[in-house]
C-alpha positions in Angstrom: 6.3 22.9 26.6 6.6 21.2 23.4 3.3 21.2 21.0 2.5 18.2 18.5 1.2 18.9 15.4 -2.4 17.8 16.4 -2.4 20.0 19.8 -1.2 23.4 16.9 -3.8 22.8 14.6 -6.7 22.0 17.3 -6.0 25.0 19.0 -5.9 27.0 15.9 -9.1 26.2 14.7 -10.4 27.0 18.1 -8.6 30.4 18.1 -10.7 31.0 14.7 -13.5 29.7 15.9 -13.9 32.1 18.7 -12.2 35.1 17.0 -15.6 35.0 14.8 -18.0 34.5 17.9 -16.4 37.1 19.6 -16.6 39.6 16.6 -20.5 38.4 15.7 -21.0 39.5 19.9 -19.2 42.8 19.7 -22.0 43.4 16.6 -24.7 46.3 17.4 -27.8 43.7 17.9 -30.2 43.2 14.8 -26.6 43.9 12.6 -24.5 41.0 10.9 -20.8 41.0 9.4 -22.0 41.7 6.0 -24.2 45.2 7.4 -20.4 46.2 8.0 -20.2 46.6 4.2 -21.2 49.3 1.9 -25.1 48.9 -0.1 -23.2 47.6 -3.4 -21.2 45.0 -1.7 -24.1 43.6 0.5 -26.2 43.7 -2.7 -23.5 41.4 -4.4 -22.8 39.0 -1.7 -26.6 39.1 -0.9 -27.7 38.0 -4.7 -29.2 34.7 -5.0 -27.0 32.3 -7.2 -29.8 29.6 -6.9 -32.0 28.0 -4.2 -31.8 24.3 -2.8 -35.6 24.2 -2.0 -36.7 27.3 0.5 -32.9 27.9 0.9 -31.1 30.8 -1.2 -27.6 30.0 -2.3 -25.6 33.1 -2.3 -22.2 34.3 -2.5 -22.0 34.8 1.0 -23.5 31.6 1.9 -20.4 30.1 -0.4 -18.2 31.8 1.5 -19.5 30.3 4.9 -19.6 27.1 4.1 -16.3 26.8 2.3 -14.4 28.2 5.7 -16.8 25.3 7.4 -16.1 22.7 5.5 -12.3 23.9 6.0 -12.6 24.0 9.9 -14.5 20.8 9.7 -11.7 19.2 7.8 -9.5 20.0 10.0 -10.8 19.0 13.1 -11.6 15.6 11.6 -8.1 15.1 10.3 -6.7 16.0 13.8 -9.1 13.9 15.4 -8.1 10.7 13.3 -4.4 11.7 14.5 -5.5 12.2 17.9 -7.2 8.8 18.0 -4.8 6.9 16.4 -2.2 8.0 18.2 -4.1 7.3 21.6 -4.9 4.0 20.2 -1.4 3.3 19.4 0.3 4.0 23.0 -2.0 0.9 24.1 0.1 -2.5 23.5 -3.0 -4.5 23.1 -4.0 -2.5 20.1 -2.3 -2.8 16.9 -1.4 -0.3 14.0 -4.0 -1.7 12.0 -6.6 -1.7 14.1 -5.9 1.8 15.6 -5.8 2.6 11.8 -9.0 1.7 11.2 -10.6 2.9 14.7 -8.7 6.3 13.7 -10.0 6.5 9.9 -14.0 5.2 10.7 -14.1 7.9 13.7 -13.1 10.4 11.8 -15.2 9.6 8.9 -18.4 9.6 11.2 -17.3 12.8 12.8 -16.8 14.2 9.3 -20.6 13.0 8.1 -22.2 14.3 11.6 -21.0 17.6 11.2 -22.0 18.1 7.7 -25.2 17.3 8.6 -25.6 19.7 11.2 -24.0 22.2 9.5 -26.9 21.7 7.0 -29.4 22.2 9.4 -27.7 25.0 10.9 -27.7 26.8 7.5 -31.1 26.4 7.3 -31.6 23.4 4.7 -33.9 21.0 4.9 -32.5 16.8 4.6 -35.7 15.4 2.9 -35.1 17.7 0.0 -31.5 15.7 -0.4 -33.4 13.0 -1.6 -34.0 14.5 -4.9 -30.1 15.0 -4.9 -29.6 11.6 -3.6 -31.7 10.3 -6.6 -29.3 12.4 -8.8 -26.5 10.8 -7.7 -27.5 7.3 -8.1 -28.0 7.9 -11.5 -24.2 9.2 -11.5 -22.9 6.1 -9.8 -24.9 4.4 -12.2 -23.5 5.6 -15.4 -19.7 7.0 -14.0 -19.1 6.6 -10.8 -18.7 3.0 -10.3 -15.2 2.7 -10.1 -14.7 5.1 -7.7 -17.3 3.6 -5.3 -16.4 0.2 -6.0 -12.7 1.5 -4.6 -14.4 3.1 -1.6 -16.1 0.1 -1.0 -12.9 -2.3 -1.4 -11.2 0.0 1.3 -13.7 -1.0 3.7 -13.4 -4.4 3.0 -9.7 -4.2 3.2 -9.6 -1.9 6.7 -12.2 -4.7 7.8 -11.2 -8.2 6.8 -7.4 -6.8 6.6 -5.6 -9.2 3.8 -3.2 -6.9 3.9 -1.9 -4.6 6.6 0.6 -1.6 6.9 4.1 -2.6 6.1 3.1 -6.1 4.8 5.9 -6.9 1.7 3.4 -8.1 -0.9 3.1 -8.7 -4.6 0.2 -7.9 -7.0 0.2 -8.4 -10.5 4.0 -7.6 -11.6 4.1 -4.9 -8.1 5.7 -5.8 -5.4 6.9 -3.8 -2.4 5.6 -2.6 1.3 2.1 -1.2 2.1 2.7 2.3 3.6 -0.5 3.3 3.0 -4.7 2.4 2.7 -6.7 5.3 1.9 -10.4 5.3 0.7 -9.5 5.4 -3.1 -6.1 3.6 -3.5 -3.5 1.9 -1.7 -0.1 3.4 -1.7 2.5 0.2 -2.3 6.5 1.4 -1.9 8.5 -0.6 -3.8 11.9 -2.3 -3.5 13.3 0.3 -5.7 11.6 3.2 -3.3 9.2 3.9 -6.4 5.5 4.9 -5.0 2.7 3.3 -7.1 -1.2 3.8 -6.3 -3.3 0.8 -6.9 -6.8 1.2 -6.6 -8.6 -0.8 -3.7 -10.6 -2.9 -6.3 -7.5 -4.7 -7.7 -7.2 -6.1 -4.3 -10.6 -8.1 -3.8 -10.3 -9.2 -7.9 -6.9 -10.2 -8.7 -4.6 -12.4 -6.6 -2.3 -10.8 -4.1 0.7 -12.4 -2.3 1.0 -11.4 1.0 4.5 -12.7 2.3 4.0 -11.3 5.6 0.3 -12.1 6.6 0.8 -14.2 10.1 4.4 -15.1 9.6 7.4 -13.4 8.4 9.1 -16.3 7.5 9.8 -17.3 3.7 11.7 -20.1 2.2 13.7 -19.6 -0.6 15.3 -22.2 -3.2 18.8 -21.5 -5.3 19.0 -24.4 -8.1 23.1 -25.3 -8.8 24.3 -27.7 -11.1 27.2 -30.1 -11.2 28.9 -32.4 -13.5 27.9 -36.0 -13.1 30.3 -37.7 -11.3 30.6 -35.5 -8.7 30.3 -36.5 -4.8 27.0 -35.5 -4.1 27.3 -35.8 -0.7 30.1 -33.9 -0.6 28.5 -30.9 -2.5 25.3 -31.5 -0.2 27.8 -31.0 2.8 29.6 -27.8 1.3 26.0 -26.5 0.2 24.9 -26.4 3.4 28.5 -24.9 5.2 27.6 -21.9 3.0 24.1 -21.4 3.8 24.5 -21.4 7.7 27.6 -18.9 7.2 24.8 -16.4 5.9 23.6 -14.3 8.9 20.1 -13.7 7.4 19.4 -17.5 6.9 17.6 -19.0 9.6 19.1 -21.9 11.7 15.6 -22.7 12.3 13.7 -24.3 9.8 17.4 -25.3 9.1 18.5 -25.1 5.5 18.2 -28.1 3.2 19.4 -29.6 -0.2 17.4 -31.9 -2.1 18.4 -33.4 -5.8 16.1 -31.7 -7.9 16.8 -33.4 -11.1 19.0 -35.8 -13.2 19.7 -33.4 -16.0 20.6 -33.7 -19.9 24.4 -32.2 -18.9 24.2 -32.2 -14.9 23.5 -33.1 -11.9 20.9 -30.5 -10.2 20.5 -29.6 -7.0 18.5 -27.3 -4.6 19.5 -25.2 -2.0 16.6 -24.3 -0.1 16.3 -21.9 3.0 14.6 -19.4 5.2 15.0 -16.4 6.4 12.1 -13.1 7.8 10.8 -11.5 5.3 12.1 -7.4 4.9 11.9 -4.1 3.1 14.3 -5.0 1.0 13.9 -8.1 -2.3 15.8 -11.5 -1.7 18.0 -10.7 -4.5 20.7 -9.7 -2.2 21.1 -12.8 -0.1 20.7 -14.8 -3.3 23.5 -12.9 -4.9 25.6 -13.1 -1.6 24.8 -17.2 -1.7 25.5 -17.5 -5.6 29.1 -15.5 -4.7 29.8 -17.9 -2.2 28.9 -21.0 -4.3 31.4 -20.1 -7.4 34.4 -19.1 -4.5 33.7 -22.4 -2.5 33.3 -25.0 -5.7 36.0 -23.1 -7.6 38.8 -23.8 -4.5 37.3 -27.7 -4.4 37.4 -28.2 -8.1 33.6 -28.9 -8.2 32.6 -28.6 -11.8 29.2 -26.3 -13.1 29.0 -28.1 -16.6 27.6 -25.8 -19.4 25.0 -27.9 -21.6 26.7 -30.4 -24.6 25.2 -31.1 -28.2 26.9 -33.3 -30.2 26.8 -32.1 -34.4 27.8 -35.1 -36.7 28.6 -34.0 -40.3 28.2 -36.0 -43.0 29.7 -36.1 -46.6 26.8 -35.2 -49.0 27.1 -38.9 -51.6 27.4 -40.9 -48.3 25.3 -40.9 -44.8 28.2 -42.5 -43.0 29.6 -39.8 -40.6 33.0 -38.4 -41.4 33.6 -36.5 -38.1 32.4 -35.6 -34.9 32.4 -32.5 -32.9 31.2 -32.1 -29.8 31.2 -28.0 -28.2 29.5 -26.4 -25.7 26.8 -24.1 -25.8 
């Protein structure tokens, strides 16, 4: 039998778990783990660093609640896996949603046992408020950004502009979200780079979201040719290359429009569409641009370069002596 990750790290918390229930049982009654210790040690561990109300913190007490908050971790994170993977084997749930499900339920099973781990260790809520005052103040004068990002995540796991492995762009980022944690949002780019936004930059600035609802984009290549050139005929070529391409769609079908009559050419666009993928649209661009120069070169289609005429005149006379014409 083959055991998942979750299953290996569930069942070693339990093993833990019990190991320290069973050795607490096999203790002679009225004796705890620390009575196993000589006097100096129990004095050390015993001696009050400070109290939180009627509760002594001690160096014991640290010791016991970091291996809680450890186990606690734990079993939340493998819960959210749990979940989301359940979730996930279901066709009518999506990843997003089983995302979210995963992330809140583990969240709220994170908060309920920290609370009664409090009250296990004795410690009594209402004197949080004192704490709770505290760290208002905090949020007041340097924590704002980082609850303004927890916040945004919410909003973003909730309203979902954006979802795992949408291709987006966000100020001059662009890539695929692989990730949407409480602070930041991991964005992998075209170039495989990894860069962290924080969640805030998504509900102020504008985002594109290429993907959201439909995968389809359309695209537009501009070309150029000298005036007195068919343009049906390069219409009719234009559109011979673009169906060739097996990532343009034959449905939208590709079109070409006159986009302008131009100082030095004739300008058209080839516009197109094709779904949206991990990769940028410079390669198909580059494959269409290829085919352009090979196909207009063997029909003797001419891509003018831009004219200016200089006239030079003699310096006693404005009557013009000569004209050149070149091409920048």
């Amino acid at each position: 039998m083959r055991w998942s990750l979750q299953s290996k790290v569930i069942l070693g918390a339990a093993l833990i778990l019990l190991a320290t229930l069973l050795a607490l049982a096999l203790l002679p009654r009225g004796k705890s783990a620390i009575d196993l210790l000589g006097s100096d040690a129990r004095h050390l561990l015993a001696f009050p660093l400070f109290t939180i109300g009627r509760l002594a913190i001690t160096p014991i007490f640290l010791v016991k609640a970091f291996v809680f908050l450890l186990l606690l971790g734990l079993l939340t994170s493998s819960l959210r896996r749990v979940v989301y993977s359940s979730l996930m084997q279901r066709k009518t749930v999506g990843k997003e949603r089983s995302y979210m499900v995963a992330r809140f339920a583990s969240l709220a099973a994170y908060i309920v046992g920290l609370m009664v781990g409090l009250e296990w260790a004795g410690l009594n809520l209402n004197t949080l408020t004192i704490l709770a005052g505290t760290l208002g103040i905090g949020v007041g004068f340097g924590l704002q950004p980082l609850v303004a990002n927890w916040v945004a995540g919410l909003v973003l796991l909730v309203e979902q502009p954006i979802r795992l492995g949408d291709c987006i762009a966000i100020g001059n980022t662009s890539g695929v979200v692989a990730r949407i944690g409480g602070r930041g949002t991991w964005i992998r780019t075209y170039d495989n780079e990894l860069i962290i936004l924080p969640n805030s930059a998504f509900t102020t600035k504008e985002v594109t979201n290429w993907s959201g609802g439909d995968p389809k984009i359309r695209l537009s290549i501009p070309i150029g040719v000298a005036y007195g050139t068919d343009p049906q005929r390069v219409r009719t070529l234009l559109l011979e290359i673009a169906t060739q391409h097996p990532d343009v769609l034959k449905d939208p079908a590709p079109e070409v429009v006159i986009a302008a009559l131009g100082e030095s050419s004739l300008n058209f666009l080839l516009r197109f569409w094709r779904i949206i993928g991990p990769e940028d649209n410079y390669p198909i661009k580059s494959d269409l641009y290829y085919s352009i120069l090979r196909v207009f070169a063997e029909q003797k289609i001419e891509m003018p370069f831009p004219q200016q005429d200089v006239h030079l005149r003699s310096v006693n006379s404005p009557i013009v002596i000569s004209t050149i014409a070149y091409r920048s």
